[in-house]
mmCIF entry with sequence, helices, sheets and N, C-alpha, C, O atoms, coordinates in Angstrom:
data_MODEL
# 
_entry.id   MODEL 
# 
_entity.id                         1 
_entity.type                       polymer 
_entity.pdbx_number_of_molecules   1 
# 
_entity_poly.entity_id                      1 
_entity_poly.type                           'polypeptide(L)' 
_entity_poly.nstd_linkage                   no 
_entity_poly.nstd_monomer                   no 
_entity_poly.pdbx_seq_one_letter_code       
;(UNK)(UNK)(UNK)(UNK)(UNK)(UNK)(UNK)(UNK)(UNK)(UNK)(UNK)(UNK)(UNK)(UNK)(UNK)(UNK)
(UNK)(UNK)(UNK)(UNK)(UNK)(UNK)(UNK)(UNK)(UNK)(UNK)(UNK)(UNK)(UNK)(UNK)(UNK)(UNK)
(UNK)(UNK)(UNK)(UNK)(UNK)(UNK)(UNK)(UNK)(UNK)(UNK)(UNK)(UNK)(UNK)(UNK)
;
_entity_poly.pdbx_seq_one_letter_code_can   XXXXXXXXXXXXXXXXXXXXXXXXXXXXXXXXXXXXXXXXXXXXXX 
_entity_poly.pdbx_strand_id                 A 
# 
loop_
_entity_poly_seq.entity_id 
_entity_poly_seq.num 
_entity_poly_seq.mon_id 
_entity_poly_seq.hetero 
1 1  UNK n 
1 2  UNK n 
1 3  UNK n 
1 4  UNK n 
1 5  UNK n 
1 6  UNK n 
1 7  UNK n 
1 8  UNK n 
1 9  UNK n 
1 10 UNK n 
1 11 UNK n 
1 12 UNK n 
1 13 UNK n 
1 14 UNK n 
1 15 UNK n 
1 16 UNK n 
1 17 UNK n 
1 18 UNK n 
1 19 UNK n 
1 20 UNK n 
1 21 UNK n 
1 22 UNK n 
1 23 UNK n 
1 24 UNK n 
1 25 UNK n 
1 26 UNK n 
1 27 UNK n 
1 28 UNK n 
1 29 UNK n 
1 30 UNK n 
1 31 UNK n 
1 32 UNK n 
1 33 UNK n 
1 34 UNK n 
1 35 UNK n 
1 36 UNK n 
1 37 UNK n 
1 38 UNK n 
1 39 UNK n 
1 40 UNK n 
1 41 UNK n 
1 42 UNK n 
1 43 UNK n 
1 44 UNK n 
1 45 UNK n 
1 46 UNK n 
# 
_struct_asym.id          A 
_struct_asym.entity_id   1 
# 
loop_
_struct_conf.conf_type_id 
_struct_conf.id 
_struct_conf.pdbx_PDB_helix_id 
_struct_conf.beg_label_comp_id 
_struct_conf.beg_label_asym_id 
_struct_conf.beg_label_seq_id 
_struct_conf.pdbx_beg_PDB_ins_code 
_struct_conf.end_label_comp_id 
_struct_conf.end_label_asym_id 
_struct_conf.end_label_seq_id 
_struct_conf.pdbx_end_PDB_ins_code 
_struct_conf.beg_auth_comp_id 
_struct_conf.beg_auth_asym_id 
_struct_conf.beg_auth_seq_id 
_struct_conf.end_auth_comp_id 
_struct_conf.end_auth_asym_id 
_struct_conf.end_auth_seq_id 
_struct_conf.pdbx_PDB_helix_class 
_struct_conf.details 
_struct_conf.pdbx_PDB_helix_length 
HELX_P HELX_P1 AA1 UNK A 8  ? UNK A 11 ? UNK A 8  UNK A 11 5 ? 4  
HELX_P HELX_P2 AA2 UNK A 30 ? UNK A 43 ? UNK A 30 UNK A 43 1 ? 14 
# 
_struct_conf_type.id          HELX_P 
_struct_conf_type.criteria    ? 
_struct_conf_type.reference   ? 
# 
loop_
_atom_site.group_PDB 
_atom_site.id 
_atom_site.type_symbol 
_atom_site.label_atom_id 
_atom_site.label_alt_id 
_atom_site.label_comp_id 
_atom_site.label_asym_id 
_atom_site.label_entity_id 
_atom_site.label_seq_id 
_atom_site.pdbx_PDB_ins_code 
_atom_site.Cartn_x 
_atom_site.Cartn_y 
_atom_site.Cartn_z 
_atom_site.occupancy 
_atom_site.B_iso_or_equiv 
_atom_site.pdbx_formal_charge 
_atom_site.auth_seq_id 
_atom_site.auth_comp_id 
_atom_site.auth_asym_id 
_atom_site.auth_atom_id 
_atom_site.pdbx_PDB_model_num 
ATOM 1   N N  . UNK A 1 1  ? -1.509  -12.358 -6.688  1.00 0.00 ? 1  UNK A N  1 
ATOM 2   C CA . UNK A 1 1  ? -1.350  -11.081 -6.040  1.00 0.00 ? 1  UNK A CA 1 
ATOM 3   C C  . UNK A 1 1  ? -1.449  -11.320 -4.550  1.00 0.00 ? 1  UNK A C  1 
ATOM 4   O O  . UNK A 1 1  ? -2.187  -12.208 -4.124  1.00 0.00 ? 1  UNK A O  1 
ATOM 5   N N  . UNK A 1 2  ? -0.650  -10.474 -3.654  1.00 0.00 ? 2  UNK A N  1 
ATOM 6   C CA . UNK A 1 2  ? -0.516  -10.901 -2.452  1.00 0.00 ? 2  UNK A CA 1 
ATOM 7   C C  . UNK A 1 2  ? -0.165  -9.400  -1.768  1.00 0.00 ? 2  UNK A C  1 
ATOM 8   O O  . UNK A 1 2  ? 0.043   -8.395  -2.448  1.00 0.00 ? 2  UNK A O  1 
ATOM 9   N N  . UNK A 1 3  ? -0.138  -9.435  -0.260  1.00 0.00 ? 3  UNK A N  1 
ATOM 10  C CA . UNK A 1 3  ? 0.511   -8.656  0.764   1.00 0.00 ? 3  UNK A CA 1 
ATOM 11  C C  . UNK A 1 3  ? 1.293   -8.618  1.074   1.00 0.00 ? 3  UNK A C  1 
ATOM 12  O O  . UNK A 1 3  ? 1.835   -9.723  1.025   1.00 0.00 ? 3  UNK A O  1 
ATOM 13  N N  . UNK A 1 4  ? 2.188   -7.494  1.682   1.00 0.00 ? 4  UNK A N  1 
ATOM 14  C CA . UNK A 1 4  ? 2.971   -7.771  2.537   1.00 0.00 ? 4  UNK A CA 1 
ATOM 15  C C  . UNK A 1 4  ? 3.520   -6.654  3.480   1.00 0.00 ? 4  UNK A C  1 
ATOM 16  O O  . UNK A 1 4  ? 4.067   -5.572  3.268   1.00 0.00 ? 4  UNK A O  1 
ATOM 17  N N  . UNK A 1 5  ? 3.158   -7.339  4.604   1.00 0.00 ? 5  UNK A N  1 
ATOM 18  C CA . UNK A 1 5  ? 2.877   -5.834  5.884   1.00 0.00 ? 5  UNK A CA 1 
ATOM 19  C C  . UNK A 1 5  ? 4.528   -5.690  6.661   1.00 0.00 ? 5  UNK A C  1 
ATOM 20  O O  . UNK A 1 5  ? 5.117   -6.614  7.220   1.00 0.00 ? 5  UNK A O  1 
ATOM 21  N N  . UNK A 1 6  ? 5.008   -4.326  6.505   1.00 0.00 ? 6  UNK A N  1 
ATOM 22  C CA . UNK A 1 6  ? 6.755   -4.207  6.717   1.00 0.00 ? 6  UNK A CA 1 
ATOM 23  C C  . UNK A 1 6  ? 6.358   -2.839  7.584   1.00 0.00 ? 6  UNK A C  1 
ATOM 24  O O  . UNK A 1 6  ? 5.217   -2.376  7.557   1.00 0.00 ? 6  UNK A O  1 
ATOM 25  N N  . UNK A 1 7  ? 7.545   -2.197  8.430   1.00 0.00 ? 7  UNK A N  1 
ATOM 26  C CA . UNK A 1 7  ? 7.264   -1.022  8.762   1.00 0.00 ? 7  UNK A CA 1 
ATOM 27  C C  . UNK A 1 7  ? 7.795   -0.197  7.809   1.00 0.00 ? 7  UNK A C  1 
ATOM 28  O O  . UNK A 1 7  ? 8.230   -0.391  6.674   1.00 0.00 ? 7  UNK A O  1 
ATOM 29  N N  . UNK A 1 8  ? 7.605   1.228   8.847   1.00 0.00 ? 8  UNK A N  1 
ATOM 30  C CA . UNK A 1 8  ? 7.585   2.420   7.409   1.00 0.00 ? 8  UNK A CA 1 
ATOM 31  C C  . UNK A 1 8  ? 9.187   2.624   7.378   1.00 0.00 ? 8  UNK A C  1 
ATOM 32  O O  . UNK A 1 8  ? 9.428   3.281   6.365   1.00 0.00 ? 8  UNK A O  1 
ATOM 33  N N  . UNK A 1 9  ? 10.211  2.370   7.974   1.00 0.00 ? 9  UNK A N  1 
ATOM 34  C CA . UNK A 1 9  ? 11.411  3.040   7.995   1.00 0.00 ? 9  UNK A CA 1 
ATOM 35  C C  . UNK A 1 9  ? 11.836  2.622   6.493   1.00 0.00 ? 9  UNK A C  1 
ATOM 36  O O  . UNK A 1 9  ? 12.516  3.484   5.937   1.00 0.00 ? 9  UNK A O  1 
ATOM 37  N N  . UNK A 1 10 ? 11.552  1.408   5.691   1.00 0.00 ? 10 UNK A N  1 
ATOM 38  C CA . UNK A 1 10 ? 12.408  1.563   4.619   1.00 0.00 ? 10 UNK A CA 1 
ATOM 39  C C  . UNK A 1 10 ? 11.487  2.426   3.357   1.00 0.00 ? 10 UNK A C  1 
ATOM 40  O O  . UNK A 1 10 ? 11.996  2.395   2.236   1.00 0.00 ? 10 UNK A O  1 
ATOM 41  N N  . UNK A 1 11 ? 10.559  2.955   3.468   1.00 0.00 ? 11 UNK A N  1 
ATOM 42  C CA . UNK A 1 11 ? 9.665   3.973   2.922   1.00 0.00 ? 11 UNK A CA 1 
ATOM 43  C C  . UNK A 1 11 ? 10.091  5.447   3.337   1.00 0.00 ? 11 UNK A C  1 
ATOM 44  O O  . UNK A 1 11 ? 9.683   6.365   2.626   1.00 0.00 ? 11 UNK A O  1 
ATOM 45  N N  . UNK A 1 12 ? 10.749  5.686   4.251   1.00 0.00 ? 12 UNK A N  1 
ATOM 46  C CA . UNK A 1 12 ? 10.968  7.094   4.860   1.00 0.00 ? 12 UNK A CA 1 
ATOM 47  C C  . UNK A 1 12 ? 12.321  7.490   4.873   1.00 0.00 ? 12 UNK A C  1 
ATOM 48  O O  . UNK A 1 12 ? 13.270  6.806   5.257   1.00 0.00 ? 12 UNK A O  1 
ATOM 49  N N  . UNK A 1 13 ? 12.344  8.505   4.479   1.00 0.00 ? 13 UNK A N  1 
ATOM 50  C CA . UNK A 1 13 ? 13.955  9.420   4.799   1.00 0.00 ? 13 UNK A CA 1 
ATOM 51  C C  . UNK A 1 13 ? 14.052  9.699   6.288   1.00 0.00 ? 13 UNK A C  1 
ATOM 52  O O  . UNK A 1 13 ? 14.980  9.578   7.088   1.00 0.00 ? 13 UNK A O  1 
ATOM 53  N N  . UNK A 1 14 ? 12.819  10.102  6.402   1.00 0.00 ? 14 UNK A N  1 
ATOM 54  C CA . UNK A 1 14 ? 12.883  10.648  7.987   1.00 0.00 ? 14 UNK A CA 1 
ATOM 55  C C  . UNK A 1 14 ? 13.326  9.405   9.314   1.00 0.00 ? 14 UNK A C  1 
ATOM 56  O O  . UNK A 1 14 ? 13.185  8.183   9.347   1.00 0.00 ? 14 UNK A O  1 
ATOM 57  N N  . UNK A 1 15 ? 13.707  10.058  9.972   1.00 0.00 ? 15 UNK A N  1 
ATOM 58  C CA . UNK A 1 15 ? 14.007  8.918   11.249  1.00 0.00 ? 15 UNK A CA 1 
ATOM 59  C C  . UNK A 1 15 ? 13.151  8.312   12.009  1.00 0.00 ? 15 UNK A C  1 
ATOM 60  O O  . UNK A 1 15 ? 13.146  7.247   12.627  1.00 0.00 ? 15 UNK A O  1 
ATOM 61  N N  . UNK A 1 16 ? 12.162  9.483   11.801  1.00 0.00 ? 16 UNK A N  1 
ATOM 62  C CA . UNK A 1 16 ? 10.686  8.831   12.552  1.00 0.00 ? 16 UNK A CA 1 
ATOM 63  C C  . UNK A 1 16 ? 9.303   9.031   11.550  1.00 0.00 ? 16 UNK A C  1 
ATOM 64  O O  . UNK A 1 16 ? 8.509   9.969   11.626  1.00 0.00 ? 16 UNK A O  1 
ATOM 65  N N  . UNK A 1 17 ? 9.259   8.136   10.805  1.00 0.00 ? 17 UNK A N  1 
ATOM 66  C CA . UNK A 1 17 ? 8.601   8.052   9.847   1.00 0.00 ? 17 UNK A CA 1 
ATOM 67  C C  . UNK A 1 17 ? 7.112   8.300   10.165  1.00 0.00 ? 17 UNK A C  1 
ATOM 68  O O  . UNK A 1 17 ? 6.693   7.841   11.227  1.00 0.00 ? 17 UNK A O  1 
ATOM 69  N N  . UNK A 1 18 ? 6.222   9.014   9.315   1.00 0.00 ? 18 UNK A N  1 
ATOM 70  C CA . UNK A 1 18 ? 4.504   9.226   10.308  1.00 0.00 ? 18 UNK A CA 1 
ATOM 71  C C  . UNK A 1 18 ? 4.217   7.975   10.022  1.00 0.00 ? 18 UNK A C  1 
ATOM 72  O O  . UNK A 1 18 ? 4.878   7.476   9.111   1.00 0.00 ? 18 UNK A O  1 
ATOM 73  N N  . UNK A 1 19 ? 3.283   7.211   10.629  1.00 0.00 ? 19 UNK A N  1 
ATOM 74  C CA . UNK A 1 19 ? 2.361   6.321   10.278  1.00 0.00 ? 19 UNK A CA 1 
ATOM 75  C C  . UNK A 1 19 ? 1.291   6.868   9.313   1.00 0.00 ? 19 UNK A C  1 
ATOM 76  O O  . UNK A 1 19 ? 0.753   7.969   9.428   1.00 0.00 ? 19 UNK A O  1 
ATOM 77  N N  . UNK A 1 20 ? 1.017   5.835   8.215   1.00 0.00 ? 20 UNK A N  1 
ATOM 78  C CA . UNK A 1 20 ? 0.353   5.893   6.726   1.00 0.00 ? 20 UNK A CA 1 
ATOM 79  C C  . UNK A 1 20 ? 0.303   4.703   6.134   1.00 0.00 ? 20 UNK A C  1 
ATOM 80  O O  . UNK A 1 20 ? 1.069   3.893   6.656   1.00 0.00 ? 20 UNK A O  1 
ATOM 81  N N  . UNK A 1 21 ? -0.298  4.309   5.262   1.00 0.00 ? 21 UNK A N  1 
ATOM 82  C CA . UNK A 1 21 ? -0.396  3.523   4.383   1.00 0.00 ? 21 UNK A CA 1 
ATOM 83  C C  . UNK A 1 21 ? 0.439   3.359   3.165   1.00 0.00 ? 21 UNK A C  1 
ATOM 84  O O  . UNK A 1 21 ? 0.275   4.374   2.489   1.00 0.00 ? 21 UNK A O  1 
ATOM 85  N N  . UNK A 1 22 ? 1.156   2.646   2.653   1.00 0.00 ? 22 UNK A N  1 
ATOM 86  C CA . UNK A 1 22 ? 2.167   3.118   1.738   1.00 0.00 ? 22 UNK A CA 1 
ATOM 87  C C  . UNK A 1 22 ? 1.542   1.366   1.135   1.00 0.00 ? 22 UNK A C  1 
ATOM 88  O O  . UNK A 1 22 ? 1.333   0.344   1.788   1.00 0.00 ? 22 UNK A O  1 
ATOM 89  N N  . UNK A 1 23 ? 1.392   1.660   -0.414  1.00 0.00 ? 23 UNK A N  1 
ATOM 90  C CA . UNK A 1 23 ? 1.062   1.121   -1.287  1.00 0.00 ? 23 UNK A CA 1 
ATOM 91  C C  . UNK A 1 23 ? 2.420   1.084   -2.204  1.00 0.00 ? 23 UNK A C  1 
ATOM 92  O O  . UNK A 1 23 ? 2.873   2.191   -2.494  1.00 0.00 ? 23 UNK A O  1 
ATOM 93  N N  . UNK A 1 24 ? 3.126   -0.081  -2.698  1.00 0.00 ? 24 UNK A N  1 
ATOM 94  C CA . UNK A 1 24 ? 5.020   -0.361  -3.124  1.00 0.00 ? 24 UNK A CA 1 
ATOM 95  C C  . UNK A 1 24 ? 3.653   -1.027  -4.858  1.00 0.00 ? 24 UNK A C  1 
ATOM 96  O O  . UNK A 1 24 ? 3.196   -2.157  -4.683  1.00 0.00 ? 24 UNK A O  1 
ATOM 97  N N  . UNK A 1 25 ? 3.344   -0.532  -5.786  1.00 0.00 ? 25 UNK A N  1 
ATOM 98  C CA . UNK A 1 25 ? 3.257   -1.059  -6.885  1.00 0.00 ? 25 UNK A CA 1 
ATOM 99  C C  . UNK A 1 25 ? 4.214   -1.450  -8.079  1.00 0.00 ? 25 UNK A C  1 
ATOM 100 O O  . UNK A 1 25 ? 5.048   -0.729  -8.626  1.00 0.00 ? 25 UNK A O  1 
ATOM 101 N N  . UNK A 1 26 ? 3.916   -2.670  -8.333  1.00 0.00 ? 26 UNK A N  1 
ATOM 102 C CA . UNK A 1 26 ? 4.294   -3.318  -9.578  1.00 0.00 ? 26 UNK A CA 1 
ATOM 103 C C  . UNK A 1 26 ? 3.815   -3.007  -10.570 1.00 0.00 ? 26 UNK A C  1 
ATOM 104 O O  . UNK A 1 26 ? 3.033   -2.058  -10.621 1.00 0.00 ? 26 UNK A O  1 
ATOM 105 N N  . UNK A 1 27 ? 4.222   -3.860  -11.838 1.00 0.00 ? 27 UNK A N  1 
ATOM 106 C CA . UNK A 1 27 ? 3.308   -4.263  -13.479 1.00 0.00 ? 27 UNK A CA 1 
ATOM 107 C C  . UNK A 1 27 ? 2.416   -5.109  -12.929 1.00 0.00 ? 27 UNK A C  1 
ATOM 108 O O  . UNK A 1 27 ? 2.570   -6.266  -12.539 1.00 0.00 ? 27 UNK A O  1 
ATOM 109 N N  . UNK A 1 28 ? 1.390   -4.354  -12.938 1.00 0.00 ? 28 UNK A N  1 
ATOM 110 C CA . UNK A 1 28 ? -0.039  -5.165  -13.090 1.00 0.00 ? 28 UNK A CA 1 
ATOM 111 C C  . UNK A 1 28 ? -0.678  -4.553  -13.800 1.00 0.00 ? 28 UNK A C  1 
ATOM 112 O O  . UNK A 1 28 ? -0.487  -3.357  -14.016 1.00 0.00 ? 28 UNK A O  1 
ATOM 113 N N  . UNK A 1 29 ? -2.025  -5.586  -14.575 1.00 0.00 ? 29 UNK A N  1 
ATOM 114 C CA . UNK A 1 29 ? -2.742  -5.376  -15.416 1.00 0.00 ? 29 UNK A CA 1 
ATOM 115 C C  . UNK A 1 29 ? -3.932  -4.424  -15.184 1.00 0.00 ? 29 UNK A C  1 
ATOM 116 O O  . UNK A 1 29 ? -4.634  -5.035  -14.377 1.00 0.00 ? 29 UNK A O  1 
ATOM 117 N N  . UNK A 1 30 ? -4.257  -3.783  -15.338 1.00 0.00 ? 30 UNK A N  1 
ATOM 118 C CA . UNK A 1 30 ? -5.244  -2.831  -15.078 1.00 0.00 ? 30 UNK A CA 1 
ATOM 119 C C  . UNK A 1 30 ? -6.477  -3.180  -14.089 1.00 0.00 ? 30 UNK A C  1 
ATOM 120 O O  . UNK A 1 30 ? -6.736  -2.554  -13.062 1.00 0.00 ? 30 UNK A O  1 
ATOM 121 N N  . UNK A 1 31 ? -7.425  -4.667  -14.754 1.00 0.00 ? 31 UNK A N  1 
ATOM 122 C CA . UNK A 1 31 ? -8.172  -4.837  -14.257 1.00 0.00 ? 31 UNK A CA 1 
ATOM 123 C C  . UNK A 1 31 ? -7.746  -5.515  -12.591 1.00 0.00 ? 31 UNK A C  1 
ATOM 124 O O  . UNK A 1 31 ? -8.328  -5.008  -11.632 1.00 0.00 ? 31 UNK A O  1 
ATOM 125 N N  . UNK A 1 32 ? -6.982  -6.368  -12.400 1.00 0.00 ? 32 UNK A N  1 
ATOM 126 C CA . UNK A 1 32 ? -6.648  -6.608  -11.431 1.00 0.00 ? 32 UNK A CA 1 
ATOM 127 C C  . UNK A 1 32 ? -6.118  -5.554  -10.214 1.00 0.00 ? 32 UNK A C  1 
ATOM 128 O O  . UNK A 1 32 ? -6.369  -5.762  -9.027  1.00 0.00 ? 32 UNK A O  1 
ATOM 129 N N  . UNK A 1 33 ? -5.203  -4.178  -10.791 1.00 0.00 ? 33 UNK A N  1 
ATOM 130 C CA . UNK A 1 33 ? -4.797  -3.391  -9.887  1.00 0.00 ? 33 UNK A CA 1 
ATOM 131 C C  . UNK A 1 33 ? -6.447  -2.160  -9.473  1.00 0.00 ? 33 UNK A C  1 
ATOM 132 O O  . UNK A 1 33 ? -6.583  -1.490  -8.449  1.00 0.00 ? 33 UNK A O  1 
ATOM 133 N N  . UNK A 1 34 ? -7.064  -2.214  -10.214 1.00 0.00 ? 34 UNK A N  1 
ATOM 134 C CA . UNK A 1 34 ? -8.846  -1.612  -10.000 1.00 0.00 ? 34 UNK A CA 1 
ATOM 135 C C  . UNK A 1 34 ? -9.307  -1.904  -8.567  1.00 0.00 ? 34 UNK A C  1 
ATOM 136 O O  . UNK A 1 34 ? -9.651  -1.179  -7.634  1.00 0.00 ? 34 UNK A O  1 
ATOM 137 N N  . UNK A 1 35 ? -9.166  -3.492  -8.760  1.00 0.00 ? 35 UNK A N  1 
ATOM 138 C CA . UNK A 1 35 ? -9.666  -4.616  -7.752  1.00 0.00 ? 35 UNK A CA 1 
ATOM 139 C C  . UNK A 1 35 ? -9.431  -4.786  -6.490  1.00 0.00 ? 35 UNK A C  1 
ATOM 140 O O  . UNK A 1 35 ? -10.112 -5.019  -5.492  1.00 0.00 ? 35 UNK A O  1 
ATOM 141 N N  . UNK A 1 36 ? -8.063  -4.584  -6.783  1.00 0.00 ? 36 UNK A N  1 
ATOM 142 C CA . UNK A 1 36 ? -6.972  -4.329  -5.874  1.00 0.00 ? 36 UNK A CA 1 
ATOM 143 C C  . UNK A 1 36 ? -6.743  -3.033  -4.548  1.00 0.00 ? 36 UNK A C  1 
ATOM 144 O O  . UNK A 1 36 ? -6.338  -3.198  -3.397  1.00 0.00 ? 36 UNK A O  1 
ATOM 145 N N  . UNK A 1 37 ? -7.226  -1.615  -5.321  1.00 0.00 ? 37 UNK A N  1 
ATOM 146 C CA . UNK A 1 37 ? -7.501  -0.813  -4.826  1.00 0.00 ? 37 UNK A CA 1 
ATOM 147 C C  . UNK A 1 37 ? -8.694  -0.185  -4.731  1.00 0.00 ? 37 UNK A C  1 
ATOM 148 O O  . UNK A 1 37 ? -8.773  1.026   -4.529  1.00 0.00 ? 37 UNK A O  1 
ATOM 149 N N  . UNK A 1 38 ? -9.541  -0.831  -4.847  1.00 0.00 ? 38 UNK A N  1 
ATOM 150 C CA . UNK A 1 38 ? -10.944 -0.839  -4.358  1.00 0.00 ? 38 UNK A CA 1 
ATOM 151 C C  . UNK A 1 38 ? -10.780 -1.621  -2.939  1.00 0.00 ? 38 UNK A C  1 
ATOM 152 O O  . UNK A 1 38 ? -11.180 -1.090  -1.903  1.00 0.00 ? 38 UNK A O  1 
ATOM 153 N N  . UNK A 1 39 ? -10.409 -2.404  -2.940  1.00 0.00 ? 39 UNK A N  1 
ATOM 154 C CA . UNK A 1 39 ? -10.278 -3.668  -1.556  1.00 0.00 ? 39 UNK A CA 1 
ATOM 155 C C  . UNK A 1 39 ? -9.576  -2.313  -0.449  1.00 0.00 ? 39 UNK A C  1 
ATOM 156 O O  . UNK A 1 39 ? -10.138 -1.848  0.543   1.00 0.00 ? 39 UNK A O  1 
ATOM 157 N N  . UNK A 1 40 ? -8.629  -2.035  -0.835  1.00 0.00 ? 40 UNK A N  1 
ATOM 158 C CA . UNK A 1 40 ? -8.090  -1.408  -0.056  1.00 0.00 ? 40 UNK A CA 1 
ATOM 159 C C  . UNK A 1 40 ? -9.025  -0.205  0.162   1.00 0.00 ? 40 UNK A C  1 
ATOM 160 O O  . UNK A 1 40 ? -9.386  0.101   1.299   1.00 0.00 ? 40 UNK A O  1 
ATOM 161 N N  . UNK A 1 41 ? -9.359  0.374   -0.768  1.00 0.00 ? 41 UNK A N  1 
ATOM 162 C CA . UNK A 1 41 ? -10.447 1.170   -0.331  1.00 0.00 ? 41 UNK A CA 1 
ATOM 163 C C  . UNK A 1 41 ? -11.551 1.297   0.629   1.00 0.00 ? 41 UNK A C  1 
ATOM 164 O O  . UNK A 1 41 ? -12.072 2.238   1.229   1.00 0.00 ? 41 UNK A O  1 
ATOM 165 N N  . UNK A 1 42 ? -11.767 -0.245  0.557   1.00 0.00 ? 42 UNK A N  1 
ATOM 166 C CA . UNK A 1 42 ? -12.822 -0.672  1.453   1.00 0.00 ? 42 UNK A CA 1 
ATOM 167 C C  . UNK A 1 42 ? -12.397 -0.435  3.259   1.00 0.00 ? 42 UNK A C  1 
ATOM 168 O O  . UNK A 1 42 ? -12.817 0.213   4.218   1.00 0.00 ? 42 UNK A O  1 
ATOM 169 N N  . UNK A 1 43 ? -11.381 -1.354  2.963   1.00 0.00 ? 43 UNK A N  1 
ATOM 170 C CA . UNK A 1 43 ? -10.247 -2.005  4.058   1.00 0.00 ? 43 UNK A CA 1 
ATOM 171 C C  . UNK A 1 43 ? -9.605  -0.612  4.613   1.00 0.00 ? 43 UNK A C  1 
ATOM 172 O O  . UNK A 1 43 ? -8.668  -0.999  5.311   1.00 0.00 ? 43 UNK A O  1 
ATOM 173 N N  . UNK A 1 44 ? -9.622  0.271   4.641   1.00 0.00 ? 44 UNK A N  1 
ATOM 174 C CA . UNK A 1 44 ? -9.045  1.690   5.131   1.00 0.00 ? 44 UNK A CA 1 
ATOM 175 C C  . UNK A 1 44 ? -10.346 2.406   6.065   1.00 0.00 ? 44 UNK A C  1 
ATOM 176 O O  . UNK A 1 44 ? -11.134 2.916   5.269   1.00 0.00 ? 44 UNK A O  1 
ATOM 177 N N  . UNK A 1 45 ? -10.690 2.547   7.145   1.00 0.00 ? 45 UNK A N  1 
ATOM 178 C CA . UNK A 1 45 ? -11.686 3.258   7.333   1.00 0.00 ? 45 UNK A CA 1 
ATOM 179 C C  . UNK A 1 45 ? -10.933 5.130   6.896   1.00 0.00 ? 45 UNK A C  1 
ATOM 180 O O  . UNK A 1 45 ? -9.785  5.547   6.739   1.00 0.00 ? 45 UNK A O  1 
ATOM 181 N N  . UNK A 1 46 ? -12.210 5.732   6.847   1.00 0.00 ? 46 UNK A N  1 
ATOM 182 C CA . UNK A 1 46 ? -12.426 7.365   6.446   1.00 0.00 ? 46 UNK A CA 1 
ATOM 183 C C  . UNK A 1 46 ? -12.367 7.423   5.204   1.00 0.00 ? 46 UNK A C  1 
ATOM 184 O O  . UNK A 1 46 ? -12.493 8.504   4.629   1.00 0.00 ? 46 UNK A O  1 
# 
């Protein structure tokens, strides 16, 4: 499992896309995607 940091335009219709976090998920197994978004959980302040 890995990252990968892109801007938002190919996530957005809009021309000027807001800044956000955009999470692109796959097939992953449960316990690993938990793990996964806990980290990020962490890793996000608010």
């Amino acid at each position: 499992m890995g990252a990968l940091v892109t801007q938002a335009g190919p996530f957005s219709s809009a021309p000027n896309a807001p800044h956000a976090l955009r999470i692109a998920l796959g097939p992953i197994a449960r316990d690993p995607l938990e793990n996964a978004l806990r980290e990020v959980r962490r890793a996000v302040p608010g």
